[in-house]
Every structure is written in structure tokens, then in C-alpha cells.
C-alpha positions as a Markdown table, in Angstrom:
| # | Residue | x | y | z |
|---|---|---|---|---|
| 1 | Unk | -19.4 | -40.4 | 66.7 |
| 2 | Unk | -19.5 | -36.9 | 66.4 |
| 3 | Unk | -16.1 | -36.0 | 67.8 |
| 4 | Unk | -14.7 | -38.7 | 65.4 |
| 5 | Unk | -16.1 | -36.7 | 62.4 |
| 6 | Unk | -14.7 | -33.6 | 63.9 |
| 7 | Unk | -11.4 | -35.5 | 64.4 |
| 8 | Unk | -11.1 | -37.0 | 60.7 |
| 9 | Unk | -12.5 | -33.2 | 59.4 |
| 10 | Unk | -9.4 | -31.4 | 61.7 |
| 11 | Unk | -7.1 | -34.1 | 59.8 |
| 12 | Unk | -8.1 | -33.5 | 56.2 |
| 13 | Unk | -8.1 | -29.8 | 56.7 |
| 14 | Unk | -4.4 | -30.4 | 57.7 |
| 15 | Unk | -3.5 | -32.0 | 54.9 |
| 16 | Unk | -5.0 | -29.8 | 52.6 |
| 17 | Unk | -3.4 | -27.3 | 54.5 |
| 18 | Unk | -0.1 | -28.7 | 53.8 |
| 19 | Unk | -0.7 | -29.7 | 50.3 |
| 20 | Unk | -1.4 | -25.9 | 49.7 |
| 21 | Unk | 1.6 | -24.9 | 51.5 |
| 22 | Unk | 3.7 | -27.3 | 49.7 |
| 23 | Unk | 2.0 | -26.4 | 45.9 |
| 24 | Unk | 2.2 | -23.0 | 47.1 |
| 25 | Unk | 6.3 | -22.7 | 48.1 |
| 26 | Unk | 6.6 | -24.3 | 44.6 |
| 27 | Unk | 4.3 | -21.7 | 42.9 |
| 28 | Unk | 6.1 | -18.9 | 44.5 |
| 29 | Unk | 9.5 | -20.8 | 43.8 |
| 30 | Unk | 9.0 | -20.8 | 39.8 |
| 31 | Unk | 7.8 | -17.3 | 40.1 |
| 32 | Unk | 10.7 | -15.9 | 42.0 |
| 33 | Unk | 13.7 | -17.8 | 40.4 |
| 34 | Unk | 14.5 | -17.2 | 36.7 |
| 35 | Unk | 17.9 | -18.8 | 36.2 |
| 36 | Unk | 17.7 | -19.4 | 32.7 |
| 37 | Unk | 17.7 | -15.4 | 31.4 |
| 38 | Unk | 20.9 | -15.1 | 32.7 |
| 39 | Unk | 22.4 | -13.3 | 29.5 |
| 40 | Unk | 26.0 | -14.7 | 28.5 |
| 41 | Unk | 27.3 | -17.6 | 30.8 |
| 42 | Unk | 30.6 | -18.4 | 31.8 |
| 43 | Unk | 33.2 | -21.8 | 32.7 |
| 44 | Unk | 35.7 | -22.6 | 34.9 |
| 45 | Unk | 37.9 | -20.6 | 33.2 |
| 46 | Unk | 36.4 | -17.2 | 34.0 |
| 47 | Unk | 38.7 | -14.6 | 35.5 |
| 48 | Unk | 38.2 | -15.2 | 39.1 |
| 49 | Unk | 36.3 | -18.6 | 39.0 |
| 50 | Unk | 36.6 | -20.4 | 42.1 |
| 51 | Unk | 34.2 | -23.2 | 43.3 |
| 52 | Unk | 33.6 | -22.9 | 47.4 |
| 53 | Unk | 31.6 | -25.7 | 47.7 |
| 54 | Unk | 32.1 | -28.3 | 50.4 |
| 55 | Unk | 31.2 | -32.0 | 50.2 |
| 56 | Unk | 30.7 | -32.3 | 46.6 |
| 57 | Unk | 28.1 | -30.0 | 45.7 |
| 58 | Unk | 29.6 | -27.2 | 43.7 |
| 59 | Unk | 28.7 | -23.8 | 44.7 |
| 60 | Unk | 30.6 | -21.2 | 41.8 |
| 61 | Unk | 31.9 | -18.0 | 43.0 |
| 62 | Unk | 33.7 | -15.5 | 40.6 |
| 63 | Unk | 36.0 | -13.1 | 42.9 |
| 64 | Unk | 38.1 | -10.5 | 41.1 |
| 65 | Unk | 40.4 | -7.9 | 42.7 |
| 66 | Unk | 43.8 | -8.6 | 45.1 |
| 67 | Unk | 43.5 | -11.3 | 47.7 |
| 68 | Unk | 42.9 | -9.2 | 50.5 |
| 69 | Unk | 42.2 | -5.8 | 49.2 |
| 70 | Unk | 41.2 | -2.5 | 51.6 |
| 71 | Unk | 37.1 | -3.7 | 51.9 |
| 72 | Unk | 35.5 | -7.1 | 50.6 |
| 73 | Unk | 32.7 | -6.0 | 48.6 |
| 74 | Unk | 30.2 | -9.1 | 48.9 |
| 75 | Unk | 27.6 | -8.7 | 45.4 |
| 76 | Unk | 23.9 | -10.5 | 45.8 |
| 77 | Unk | 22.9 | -10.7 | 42.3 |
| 78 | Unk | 20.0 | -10.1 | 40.5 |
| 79 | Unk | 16.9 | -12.8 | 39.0 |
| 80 | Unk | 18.4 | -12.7 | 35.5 |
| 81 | Unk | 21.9 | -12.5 | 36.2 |
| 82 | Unk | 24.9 | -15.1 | 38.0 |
| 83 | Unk | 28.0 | -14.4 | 39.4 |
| 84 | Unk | 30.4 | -13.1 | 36.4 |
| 85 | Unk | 28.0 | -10.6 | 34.9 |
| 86 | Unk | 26.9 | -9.5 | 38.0 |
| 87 | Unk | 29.8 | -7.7 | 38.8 |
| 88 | Unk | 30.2 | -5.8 | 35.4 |
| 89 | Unk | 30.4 | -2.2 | 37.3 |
| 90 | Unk | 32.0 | -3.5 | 40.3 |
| 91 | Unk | 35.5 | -4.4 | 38.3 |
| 92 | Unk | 36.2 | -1.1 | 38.7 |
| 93 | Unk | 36.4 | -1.5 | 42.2 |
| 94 | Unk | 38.6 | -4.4 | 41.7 |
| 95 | Unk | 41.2 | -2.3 | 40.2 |
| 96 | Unk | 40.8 | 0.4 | 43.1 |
| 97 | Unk | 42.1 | -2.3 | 45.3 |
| 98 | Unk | 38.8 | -4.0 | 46.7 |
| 99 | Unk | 38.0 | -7.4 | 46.4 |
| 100 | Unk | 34.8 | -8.2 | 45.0 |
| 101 | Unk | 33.0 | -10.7 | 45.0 |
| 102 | Unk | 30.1 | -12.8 | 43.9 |
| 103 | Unk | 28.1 | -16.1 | 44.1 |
| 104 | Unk | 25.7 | -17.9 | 42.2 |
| 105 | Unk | 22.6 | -19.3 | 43.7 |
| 106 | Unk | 21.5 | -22.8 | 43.5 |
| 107 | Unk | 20.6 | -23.7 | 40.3 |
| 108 | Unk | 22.3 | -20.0 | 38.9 |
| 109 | Unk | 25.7 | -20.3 | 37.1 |
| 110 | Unk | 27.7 | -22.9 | 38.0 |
| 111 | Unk | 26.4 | -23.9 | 40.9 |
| 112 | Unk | 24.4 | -27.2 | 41.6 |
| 113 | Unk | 21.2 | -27.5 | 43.2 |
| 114 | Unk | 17.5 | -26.0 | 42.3 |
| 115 | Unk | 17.0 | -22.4 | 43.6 |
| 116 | Unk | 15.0 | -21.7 | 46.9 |
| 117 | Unk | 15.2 | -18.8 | 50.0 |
| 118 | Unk | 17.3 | -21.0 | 51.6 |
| 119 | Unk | 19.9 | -22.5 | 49.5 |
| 120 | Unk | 20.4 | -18.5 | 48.2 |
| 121 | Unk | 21.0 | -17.8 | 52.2 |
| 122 | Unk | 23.4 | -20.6 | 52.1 |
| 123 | Unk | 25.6 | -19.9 | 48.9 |
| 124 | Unk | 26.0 | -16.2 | 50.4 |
| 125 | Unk | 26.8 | -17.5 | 53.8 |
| 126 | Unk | 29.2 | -19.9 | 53.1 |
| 127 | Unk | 30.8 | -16.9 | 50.2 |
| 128 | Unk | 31.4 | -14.6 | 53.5 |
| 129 | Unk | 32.4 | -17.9 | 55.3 |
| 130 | Unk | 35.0 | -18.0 | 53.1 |
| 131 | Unk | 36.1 | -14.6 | 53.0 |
| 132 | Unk | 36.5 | -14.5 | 56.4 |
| 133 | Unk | 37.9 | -17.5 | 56.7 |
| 134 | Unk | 40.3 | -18.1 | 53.5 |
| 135 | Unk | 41.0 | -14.6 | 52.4 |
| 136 | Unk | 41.6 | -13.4 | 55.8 |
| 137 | Unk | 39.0 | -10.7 | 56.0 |
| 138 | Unk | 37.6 | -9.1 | 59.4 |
| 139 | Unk | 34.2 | -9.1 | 59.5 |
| 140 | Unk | 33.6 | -5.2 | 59.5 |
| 141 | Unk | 35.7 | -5.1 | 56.4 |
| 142 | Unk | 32.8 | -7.2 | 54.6 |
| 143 | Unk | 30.2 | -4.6 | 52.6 |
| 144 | Unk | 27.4 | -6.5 | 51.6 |
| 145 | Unk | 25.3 | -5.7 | 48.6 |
| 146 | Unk | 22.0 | -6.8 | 46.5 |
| 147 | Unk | 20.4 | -5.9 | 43.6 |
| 148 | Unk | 16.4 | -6.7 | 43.6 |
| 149 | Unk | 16.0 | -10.1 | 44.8 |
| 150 | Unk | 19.6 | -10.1 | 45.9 |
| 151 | Unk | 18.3 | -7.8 | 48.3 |
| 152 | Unk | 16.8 | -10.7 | 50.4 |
| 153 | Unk | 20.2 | -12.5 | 50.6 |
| 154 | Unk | 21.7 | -9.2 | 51.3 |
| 155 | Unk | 19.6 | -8.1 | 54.0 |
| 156 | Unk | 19.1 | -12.0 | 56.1 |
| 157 | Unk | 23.3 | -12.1 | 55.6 |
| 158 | Unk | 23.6 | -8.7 | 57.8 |
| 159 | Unk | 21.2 | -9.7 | 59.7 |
| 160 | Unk | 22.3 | -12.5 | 61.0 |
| 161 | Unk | 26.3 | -11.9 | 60.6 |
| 162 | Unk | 28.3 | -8.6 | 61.3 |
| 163 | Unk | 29.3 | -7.4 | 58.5 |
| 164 | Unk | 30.9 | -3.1 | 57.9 |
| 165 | Unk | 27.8 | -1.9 | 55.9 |
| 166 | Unk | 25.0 | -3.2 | 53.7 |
| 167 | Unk | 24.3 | -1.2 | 50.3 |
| 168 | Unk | 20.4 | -2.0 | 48.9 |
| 169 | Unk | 19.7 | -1.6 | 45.2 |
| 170 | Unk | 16.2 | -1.6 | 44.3 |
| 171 | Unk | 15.1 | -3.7 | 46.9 |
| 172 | Unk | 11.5 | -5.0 | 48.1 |
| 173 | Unk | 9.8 | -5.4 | 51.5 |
| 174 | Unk | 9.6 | -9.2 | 50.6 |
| 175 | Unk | 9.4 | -11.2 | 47.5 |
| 176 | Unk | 5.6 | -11.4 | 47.2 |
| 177 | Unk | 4.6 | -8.4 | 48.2 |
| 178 | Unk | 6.3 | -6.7 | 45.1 |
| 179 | Unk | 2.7 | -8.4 | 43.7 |
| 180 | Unk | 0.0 | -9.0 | 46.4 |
| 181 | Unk | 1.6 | -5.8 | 48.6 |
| 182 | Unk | 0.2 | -7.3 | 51.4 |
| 183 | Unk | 1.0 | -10.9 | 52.8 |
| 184 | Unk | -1.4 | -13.3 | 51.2 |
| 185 | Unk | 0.4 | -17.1 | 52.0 |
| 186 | Unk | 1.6 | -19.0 | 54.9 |
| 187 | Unk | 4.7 | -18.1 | 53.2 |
| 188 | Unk | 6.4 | -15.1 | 52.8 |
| 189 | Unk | 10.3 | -15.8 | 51.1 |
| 190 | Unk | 12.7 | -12.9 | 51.7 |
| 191 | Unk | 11.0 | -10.8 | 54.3 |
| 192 | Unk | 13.4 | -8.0 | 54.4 |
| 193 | Unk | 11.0 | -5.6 | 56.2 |
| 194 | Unk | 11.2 | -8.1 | 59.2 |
| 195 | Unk | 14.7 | -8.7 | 58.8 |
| 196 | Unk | 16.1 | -5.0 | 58.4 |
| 197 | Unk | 15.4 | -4.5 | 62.1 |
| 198 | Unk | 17.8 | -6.5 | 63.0 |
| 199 | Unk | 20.6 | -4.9 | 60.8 |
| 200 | Unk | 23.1 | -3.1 | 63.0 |
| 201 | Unk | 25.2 | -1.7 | 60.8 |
| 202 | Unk | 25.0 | 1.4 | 58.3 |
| 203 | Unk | 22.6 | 1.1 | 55.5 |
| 204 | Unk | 23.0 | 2.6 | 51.9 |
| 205 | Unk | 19.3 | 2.5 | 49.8 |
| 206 | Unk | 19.6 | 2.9 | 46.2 |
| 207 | Unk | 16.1 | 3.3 | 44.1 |
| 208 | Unk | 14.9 | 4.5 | 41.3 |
| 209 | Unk | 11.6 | 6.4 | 41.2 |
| 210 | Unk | 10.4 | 5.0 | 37.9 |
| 211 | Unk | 11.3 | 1.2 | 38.9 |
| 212 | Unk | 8.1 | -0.8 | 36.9 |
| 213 | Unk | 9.5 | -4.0 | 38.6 |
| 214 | Unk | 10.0 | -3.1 | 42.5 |
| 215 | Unk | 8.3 | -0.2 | 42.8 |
| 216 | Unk | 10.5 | 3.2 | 44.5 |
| 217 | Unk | 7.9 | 2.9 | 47.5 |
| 218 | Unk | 9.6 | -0.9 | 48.7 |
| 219 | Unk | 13.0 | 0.9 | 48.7 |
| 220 | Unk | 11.6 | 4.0 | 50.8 |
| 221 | Unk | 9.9 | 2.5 | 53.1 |
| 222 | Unk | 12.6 | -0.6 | 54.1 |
| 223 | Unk | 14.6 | 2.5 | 53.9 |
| 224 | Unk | 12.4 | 4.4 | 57.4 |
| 225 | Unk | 12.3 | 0.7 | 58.8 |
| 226 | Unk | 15.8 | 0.5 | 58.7 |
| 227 | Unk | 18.0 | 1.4 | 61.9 |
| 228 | Unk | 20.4 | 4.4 | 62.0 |
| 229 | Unk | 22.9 | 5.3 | 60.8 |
| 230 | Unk | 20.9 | 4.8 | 56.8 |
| 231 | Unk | 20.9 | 7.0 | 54.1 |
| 232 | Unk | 18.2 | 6.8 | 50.8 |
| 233 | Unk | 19.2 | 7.5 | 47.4 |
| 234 | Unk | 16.3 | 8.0 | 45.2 |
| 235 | Unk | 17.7 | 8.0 | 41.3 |
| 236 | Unk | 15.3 | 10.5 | 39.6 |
| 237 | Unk | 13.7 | 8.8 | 36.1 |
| 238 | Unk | 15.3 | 5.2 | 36.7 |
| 239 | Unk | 13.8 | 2.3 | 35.6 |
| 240 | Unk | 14.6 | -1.4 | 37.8 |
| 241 | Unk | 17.5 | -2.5 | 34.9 |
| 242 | Unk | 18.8 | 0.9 | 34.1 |
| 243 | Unk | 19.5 | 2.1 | 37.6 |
| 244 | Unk | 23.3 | 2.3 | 37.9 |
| 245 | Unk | 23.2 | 3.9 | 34.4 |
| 246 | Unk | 20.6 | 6.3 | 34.8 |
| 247 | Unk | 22.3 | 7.1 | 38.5 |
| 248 | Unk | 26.1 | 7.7 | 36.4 |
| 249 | Unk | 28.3 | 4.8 | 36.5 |
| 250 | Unk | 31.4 | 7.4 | 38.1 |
| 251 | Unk | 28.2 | 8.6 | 40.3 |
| 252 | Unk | 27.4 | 4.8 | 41.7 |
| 253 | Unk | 31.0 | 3.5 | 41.9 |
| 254 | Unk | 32.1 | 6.9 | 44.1 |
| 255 | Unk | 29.0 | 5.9 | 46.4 |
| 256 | Unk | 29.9 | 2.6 | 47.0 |
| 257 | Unk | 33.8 | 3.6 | 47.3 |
| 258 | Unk | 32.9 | 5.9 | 49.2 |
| 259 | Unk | 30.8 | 3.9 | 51.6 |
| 260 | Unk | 32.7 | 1.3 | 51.9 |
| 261 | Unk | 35.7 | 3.3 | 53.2 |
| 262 | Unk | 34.3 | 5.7 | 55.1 |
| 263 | Unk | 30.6 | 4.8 | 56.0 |
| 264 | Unk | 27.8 | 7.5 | 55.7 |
| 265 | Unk | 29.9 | 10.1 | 56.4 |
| 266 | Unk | 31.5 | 9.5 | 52.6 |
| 267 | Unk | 31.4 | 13.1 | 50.7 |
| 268 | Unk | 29.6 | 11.4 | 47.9 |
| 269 | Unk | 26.8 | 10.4 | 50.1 |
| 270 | Unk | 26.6 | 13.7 | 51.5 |
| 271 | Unk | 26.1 | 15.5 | 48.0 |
| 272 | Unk | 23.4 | 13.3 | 46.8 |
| 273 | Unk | 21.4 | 15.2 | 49.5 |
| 274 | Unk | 21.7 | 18.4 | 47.7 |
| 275 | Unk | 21.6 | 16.3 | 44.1 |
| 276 | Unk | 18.1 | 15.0 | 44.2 |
């Protein structure tokens, strides 16, 4: 009798269990994803609109620049932002001969779906997919880079793929922790401080010290878990939505020009050193 009570206790306690982890994804979900303050909005139309979705779901991708330019520059966007004006600063680069590009998460933009961890992982996955496979690039020629929760994205994509270099703007240690600094759930979406170890190749960290939404301290310290060959950008006074502005637009573009050409070893890297 007794070990039937403990049986049907050890059951319930599972299915609460589960029922919490379930409401709890979903909580964390509708806290992470805001998809509806992206400003502006685009169509088909767009400049660079292509749709690289495969077996009917639509997954939107805006990619500006020549076909295959010097470097694919592969842009993670932010919560309140899709695809097109995502890559408002990175035109320029576009016109320097790079390809950029960008795509909207599930449920962002264009593209279908509701937006989770892993349909993000999979709209950037099958986005290098296809620059590998359709625009011809290698690889190493692939510079991945996220802004805030594009950071996650960013940092599972490099992770798990070789790519030439991964460039983190205002990134966290994970999604929650930007809240509960610790880990508090089962769950934990976007664990970049587990996934950064396994990032092989060079790492560019761009923060700003005044960031009210990630604070600088995520940045730093992904930044020392990080592996060599890194280097850590702190933007003095910069807020989370003013960071490329605060850092100089000329300023930013020649970093991530310069990175992508030439790696760490880019003379705009090196003077930032001295800059801070």
C-alpha cells in the first residue's frame, strides 16, 4: 500500500514537473520574443528580399551587396527589429563589396512560424546553409554577428558550424540571466556562456558600459570565457540602442571591415586598445 502511494506521489510530482516546464518555456517565450515592435516593416519587394524557406514554410531573408562579395557578413538581429532594418549600418558594407545578410526569426518579418530558441537556430542555420551552398561562399569566409538576443543565434551558429570570425554586440551570458543572473528554471534558452567554449574561431565583443538592458558585465565576462584569439570593446557611455552610434558609425563599420578581412590583427582593432 505504501509503495503504491509513493508510486502515484513520484507520478503527480512528474507531471507537475512537466506542467511547470511546459508553462514555464511559454513564460520565458513571451518574455524573450517581441516581434511586434519591430519599427517600419517591409514586403516582397524590399531590396534584397529573398525567401529561403524549404517545404512551404517561408523563412524571409533580406541580402544586399554583390553575389559573392570579399566576406559574407551573416547579421542576428535584435528583439525589436527583422531582417531589413536590421542591417541599416551594415549597407555600407554592401557597397564596400561584402555581402550581407540577414534573417528573420520565426514569427519576425516575413517569416512564418511563432518564435522560439530553436526555430531562431534554424532560420540562421539554414541562412548560412544557403550561403554556402547557393552563393558559393567557403565557410571561413562567413563572419557571423548578433546584436543582444541575436547574440544566442550568433554564438550556437559558430559553435556548431565553422564559420571566419564571430563579432558580439551587447550580448548576454544567456537569455534569463540578463534578469535572475543566476539560473533559476529547468530551462535556460540561449546559453552563450556554455556555448562560447566551443567557438573556435576569433571573437570580436562589442559593449557598452552604460547598457540598462544587458548589462556591460554579460559582454565582459562571455568575453574571458571566450577562447583565443578575442578582443573586448567596451563603448564608454553607451546605452543597449545607441551603441553603434555612441561607438561612431565610421568607428564600428572600420571594426567590422576590418575584422572581417583581416581578423584581430585589423589596425582598427588594435587602436581601440589605446582608445578606451
Amino acid at each position: 500500500m505504501l509503495k503504491t502511494v509513493e508510486k502515484s506521489f513520484v507520478r503527480i510530482l512528474a507531471c507537475v514537473a512537466v506542467v511547470v516546464l511546459i508553462a514555464g518555456t511559454a513564460c520565458v517565450n513571451s518574455l524573450m520574443f517581441h516581434p511586434g515592435l519591430c519599427r517600419g516593416g517591409y514586403g516582397e519587394s524590399t531590396e534584397g528580399y529573398v525567401d529561403i524557406g524549404t517545404n512551404g514554410v517561408k523563412i524571409a531573408a533580406i541580402v544586399l551587396g554583390p553575389e559573392r562579395g570579399k566576406k559574407a557578413i551573416l547579421r542576428c538581429h535584435g528583439n525589436a527589429e527583422d531582417a531589413a532594418n536590421s542591417l541599416f549600418a551594415l549597407r555600407y558594407l554592401a557597397r564596400r563589396d561584402f555581402t550581407v545578410a540577414c534573417v528573420d526569426y520565426p514569427g519576425y518579418g516575413l517569416s512564418d512560424g511563432t518564435p522560439d530558441e530553436e526555430g531562431c537556430y534554424r532560420n540562421v542555420h539554414r541562412l548560412y546553409d544557403w550561403l554556402v551552398e547557393k552563393r558559393g561562399f567557403k565557410p571561413e569566409d562567413v563572419i557571423v554577428d548578433g546584436f543582444s538576443i541575436g547574440s544566442g543565434p550568433a554564438t550556437e551558429l559558430a559553435a556548431t558550424k565553422p564559420v571566419g570570425g564571430l563579432v558580439l554586440e551587447a550580448p548576454f551570458l544567456s537569455a534569463p540571466r540578463v534578469v535572475t543572473r543566476i539560473r533559476l528554471l529547468p530551462i535556460d534558452p540561449f546559453p552563450n556562456l556554455k556555448m562560447i567554449k566551443g567557438v573556435k574561431c576569433p571573437v570580436l565583443v562589442i559593449h557598452g558600459t552604460d547598457d540598462s538592458v544587458i548589462p556591460h558585465g554579460h559582454g565582459k565576462e562571455l568575453f574571458e570565457l571566450a577562447n583565443e584569439p578575442k578582443h573586448f570593446i567596451p563603448v564608454q557611455r553607451a546605452n543597449h540602442n545607441d551603441l553603434v552610434f555612441t561607438m561612431g558609425v565610421e568607428r564600428y563599420l572600420k571594426a567590422i571591415e576590418g575584422f572581417a578581412l583581416e581578423g584581430l590583427s585589423a589596425e582598427p582593432l588594435k587602436k581601440t586598445v589605446k582608445e578606451e
